[in-house]
C-alpha positions in Angstrom: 0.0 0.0 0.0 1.2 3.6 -1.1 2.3 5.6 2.2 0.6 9.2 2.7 3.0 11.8 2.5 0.6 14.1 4.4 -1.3 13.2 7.4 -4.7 14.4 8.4 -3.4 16.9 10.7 -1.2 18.2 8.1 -3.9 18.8 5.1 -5.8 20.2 7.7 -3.1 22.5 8.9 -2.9 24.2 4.3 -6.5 24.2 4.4 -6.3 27.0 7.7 -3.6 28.7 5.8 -6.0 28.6 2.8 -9.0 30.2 4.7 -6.7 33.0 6.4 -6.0 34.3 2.7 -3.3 32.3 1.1 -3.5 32.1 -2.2 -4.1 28.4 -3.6 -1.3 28.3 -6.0 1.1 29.5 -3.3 0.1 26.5 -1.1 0.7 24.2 -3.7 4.0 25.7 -4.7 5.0 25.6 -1.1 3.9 22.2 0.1 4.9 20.3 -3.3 1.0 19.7 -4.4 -1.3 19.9 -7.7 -4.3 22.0 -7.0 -6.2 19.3 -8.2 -4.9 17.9 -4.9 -5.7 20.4 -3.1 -9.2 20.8 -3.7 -9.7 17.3 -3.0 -8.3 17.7 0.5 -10.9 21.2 0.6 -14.0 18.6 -0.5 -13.3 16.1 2.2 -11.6 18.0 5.2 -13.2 21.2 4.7 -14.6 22.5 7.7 -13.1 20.1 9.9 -11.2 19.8 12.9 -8.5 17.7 13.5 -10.8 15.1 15.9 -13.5 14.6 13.1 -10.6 13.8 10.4 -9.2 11.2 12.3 -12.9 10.1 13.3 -13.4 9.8 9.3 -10.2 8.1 9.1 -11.3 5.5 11.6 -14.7 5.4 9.9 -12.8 5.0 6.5 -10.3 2.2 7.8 -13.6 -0.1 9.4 -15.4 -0.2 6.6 -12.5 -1.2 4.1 -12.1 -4.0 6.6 -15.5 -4.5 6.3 -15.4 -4.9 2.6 -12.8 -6.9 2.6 -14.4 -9.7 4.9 -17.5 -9.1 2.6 -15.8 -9.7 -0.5 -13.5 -12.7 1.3 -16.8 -14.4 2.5 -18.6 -13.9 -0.9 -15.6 -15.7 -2.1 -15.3 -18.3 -0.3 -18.9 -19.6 -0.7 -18.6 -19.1 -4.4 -15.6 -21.7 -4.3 -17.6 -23.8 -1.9 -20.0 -24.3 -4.6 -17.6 -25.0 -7.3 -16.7 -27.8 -4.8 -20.7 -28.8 -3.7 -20.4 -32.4 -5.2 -16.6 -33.2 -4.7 -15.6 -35.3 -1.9 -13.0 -33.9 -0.2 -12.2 -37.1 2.4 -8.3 -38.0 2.0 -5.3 -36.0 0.6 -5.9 -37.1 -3.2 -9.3 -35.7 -3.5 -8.0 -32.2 -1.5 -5.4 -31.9 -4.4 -7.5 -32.6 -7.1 -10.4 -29.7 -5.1 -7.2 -26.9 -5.0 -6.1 -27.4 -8.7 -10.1 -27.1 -9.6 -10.2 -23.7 -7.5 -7.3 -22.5 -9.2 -8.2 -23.6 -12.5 -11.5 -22.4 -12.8 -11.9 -19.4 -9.9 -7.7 -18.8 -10.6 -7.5 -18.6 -7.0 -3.9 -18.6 -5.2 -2.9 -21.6 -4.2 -3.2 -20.1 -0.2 -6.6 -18.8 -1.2 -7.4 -22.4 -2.1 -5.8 -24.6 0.7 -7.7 -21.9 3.1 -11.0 -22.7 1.7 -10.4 -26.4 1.1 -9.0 -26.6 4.8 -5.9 -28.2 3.5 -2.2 -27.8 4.0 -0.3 -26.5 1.7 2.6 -29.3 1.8 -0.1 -31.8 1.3 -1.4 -30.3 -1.7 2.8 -29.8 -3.0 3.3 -33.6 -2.2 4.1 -35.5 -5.4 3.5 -39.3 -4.9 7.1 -41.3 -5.2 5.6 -44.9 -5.9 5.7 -46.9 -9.0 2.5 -47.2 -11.3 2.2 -50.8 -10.5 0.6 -51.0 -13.9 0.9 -55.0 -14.0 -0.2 -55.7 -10.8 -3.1 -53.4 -11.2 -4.5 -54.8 -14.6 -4.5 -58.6 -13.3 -6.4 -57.0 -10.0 -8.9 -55.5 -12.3 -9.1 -58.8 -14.5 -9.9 -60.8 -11.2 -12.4 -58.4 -10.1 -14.3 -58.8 -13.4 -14.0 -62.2 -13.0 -15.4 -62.5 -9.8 -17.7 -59.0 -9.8 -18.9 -60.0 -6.0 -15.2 -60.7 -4.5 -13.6 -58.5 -2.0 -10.4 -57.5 -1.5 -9.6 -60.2 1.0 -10.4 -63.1 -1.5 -8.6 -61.7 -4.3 -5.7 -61.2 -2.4 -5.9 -65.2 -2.0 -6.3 -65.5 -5.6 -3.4 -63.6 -6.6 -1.2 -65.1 -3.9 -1.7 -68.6 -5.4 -0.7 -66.8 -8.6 2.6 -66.2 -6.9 2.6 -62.2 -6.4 4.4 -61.7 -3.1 2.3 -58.0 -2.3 0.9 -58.1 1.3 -2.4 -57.6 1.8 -2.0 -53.7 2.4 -0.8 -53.1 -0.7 -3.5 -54.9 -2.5 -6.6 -53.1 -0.1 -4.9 -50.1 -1.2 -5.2 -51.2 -5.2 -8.1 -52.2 -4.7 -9.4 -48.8 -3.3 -8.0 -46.8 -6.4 -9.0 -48.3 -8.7 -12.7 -48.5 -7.6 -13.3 -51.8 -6.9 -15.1 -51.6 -3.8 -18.2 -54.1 -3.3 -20.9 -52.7 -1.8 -23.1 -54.9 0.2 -26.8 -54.0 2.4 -26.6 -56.0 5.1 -30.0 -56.2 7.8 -29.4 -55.6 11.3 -30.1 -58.9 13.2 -30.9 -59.1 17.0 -30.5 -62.0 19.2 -33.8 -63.6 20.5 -34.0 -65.9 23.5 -31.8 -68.6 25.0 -30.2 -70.8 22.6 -29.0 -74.6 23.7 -25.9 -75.0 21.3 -26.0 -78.6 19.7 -22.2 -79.6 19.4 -21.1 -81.8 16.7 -17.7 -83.6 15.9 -15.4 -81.6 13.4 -15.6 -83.9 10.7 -17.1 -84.6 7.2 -20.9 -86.2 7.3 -21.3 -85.3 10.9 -24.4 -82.7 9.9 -26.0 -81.7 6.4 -27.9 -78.8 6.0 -31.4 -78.0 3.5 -33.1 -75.0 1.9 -34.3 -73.9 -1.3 -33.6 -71.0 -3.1 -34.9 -69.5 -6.5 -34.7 -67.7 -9.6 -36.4 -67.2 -13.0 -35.5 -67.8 -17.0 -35.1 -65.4 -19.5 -38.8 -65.8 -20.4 -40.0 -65.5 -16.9 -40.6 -69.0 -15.9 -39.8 -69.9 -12.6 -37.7 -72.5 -11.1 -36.2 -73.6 -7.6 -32.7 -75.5 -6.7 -32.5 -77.5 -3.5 -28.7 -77.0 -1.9 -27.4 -79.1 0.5 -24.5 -78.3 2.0 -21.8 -80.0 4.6 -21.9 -77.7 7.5 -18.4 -78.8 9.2 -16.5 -78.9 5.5 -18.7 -76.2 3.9 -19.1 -78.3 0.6 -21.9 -77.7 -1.4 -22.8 -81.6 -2.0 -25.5 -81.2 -4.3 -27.3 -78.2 -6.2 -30.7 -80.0 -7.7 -32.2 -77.6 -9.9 -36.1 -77.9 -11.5 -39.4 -76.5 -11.9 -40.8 -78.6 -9.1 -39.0 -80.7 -6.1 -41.3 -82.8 -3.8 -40.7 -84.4 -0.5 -40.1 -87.9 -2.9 -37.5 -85.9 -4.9 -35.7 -84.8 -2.1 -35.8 -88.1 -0.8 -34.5 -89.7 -3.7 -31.7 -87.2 -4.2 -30.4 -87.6 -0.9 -30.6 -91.6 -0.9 -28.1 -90.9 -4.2 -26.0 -88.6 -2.3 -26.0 -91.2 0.4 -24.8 -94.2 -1.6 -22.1 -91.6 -3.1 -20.6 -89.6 0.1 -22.0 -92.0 2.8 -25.0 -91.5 5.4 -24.7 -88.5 7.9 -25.4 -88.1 11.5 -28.4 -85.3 11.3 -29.6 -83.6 8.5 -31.1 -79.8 9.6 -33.6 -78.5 7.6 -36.6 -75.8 8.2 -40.4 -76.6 7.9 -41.2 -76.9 4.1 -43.8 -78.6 3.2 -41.0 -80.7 1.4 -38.9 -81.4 4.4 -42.4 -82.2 6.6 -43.7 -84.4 4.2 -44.5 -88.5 4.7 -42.0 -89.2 2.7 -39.3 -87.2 4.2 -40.3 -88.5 7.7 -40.3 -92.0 6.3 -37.1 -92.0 5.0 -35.5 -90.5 7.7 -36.6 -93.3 9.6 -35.8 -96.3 7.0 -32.3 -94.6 7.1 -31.8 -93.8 10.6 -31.0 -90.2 10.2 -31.3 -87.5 13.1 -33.5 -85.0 11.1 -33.9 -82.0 13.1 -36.4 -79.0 12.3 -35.4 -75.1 13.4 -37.9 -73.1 15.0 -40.1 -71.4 13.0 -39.5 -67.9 11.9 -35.7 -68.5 12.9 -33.5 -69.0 9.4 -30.3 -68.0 11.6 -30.6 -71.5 13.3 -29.8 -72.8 9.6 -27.2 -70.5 9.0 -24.8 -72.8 7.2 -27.0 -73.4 4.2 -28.6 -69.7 4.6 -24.9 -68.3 4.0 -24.3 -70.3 1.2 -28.0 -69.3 -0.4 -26.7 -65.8 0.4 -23.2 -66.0 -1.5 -24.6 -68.5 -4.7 -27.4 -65.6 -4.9 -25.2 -62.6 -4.8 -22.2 -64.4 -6.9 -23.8 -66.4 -9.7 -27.6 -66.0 -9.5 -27.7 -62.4 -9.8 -24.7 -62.7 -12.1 -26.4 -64.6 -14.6 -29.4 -65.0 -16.9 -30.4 -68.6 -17.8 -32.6 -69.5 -20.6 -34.0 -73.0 -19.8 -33.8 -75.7 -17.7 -30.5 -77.6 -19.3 -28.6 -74.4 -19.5 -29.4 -73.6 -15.7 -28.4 -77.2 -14.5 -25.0 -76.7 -16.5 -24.2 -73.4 -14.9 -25.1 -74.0 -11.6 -22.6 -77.5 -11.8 -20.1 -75.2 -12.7 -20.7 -72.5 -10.1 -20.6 -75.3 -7.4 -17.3 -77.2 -8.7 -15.3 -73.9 -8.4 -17.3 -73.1 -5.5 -15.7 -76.0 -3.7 -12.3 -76.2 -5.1 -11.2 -73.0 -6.6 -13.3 -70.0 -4.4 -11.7 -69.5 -1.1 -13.7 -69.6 2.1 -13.0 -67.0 4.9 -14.6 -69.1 8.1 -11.8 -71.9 6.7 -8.7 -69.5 6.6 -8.8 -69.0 2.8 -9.3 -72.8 2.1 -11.1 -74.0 -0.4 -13.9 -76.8 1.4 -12.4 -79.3 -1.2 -8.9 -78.9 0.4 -10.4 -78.3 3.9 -12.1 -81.7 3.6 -8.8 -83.9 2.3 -7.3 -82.3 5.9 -9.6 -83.6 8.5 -9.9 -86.9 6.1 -6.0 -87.1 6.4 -5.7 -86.2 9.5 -8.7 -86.4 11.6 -10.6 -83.7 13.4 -8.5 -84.1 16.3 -4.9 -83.8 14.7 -6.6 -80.5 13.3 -7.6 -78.9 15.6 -4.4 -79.3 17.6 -2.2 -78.1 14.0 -5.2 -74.7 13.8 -5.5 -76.1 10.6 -9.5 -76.5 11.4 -12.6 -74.2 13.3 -13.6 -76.0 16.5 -16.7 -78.4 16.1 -19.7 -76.3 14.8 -22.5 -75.7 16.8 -26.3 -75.4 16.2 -27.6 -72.9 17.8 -31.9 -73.7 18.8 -34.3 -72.0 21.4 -34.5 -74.4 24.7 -37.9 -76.5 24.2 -37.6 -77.2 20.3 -37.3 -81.1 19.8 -34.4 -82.5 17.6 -36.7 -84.8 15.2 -40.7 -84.5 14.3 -42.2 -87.3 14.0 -45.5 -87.8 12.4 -48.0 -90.8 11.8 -47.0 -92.1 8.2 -50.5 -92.9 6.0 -51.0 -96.3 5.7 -51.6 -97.9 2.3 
């Protein structure tokens, strides 16, 4: 700012001189002024004293300071809406708000870190790491392969590829390059006492049954029966049609029995399938534990819910099947990679397939003492709720 060379007390001092009967261009001579100057100091001192100039002076100085807040608040709400629908969460997206600012308002770049609420060493930081271009694209590829993996199960799959990143390194690729899965998950509450029933850690010990369905292309409904190995996790058998009664299910697990061998209980909820005379007559014939949840309680099946949940939200909704024969085909490949090549969190990354050949190796003991295996699973079901139905069978 230009410094005064004549104070208030000063112009005030030539203006006296002026009305005592100087002559104007005298003044000017003498002091080193235009007159133009001069009568500028006559329009806005005349007739002052020296207390109201430096009254106007302080009246002058507030309301520049005034202004200036004015037009630095006007400002800075103009750059906040330049910056309404950025998100500003994390160094990255603060650099990329500044260079907006400056770019388009062609703010300084302290104007802009002051509005932004950054600092200004952040925003001068220049990243040092490699592109990491290869690493990246495979990510990406395994991501479209799997469109419903996360971070942590790609991280498996590109381990057993031989990449040698930790799992930091891989969240943090994952992150940039906008792979993120998104899921809704409901908010479940805990209601009652629950009576765990234990079972041994080891395959057959408990099978679990639900349905789940889908559609065709041209509408048509249809419905596949999973059972599932609750201590393994193996999917044993996807049986997909239009219809599946009670005798269906029976005969499918009869086949599965004489294939994998007969297990100790079989948990199922209260279908009219599952609660049918034939159900309750086979179970009997075969000497099989069947036990029925409570109703209204799917958690108590939560083995075979969880798997309904990921074939749903990684193949069903993934694909679009046009009849019967192409549904069956699909779904018998979903569940072969499902149990040898998709890694399984509640198994350490294992694959069930694998899981399985160790507590057949080893046994469920040897293990559990080697934390190769979960401890023995349990079922959890209200006190009061019977393990088996039983029902008269018609006769004839």
């Amino acid at each position: 700012m230009k410094r005064k060379r004549f104070s208030e007390e000063q112009i005030i001092g030539v203006l006296r001189e002026q009305e005592a009967g100087a002559k104007v261009a005298d003044l000017c001579r003498k002091h080193g002024v235009s007159e133009a100057t001069f009568y500028n100091w006559k329009a806005k001192y005349g007739g002052m004293d020296v207390s109201d100039a430096r009254r106007l002076k302080a009246l002058e100085d507030e309301n520049a300071k005034l202004k200036k807040l004015l037009a630095d608040q006007m400002l800075e709400a103009s750059a906040l809406r330049e910056l309404l629908f950025k998100k500003m969460v994390g160094p990255v997206a603060k650099r990329e708000a500044v260079a907006h600012l400056q770019a388009v308002m062609g703010l300084s770049e302290r104007r802009a870190c002051s509005v932004v609420g950054a600092d200004r060493k952040t925003i001068r930081y220049r990243s040092r790491r490699g592109p990491e271009t290869e690493l990246r694209d495979r990510l990406r590829d395994l991501a479209n392969e799997r469109r419903r993996f996360g971070y942590r199960r790609l991280f498996i799959l590109l381990r057993r590829e031989g990449e040698q990143s930790g799992i930091n390194r891989i969240y943090r690729l994952y992150r940039e390059e906008g792979l993120t899965v998104r899921k809704r998950r409901a908010r479940r509450r805990a209601v009652g006492t629950r009576a765990p029933i234990l079972v041994e850690a080891r395959p057959n010990t408990r099978w679990s049954l639900d349905f789940v369905h889908d559609q065709f292309a041209c509408g048509r409904r249809f419905r596949v029966l999973n059972i599932v190995d609750d201590v393994t996790r193996e999917c044993l058998a996807a049986i997909a049609d239009t219809s599946i009664s009670g005798r269906r299910v029976a005969r499918e697990l009869t086949g599965l029995i004489r294939r994998r061998g007969k297990p100790d209980m079989i948990v199922s909820d209260h279908g009219t399938e599952f609660t049918s005379n034939a159900i309750l007559a086979w179970s009997k014939g075969y000497r099989v534990d069947w036990h029925y949840i409570a109703p209204g309680k799917p958690m108590q099946n939560g083995y075979v819910e969880s798997f309904n949940g990921r074939m749903r939200d990684e193949f069903l909704n993934e694909s679009l099947f046009f009849d019967l024969d192409h549904a069956r085909g699909a779904i018998a490949d979903w569940v072969k990679d499902f149990n040898t090549a998709r890694p399984h969190s509640s198994l350490g990354y294992q694959t069930p397939a694998a899981y399985a050949e160790v507590l057949t190796a080893t046994g469920s003991s040897a293990a559990l003492r080697n934390g190769s295996a979960p401890p023995p699973v349990a079922h959890p079901a209200p006190n009061g709720v019977t393990k088996s139905v039983e029902a008269p069978i018609t006769a004839g």
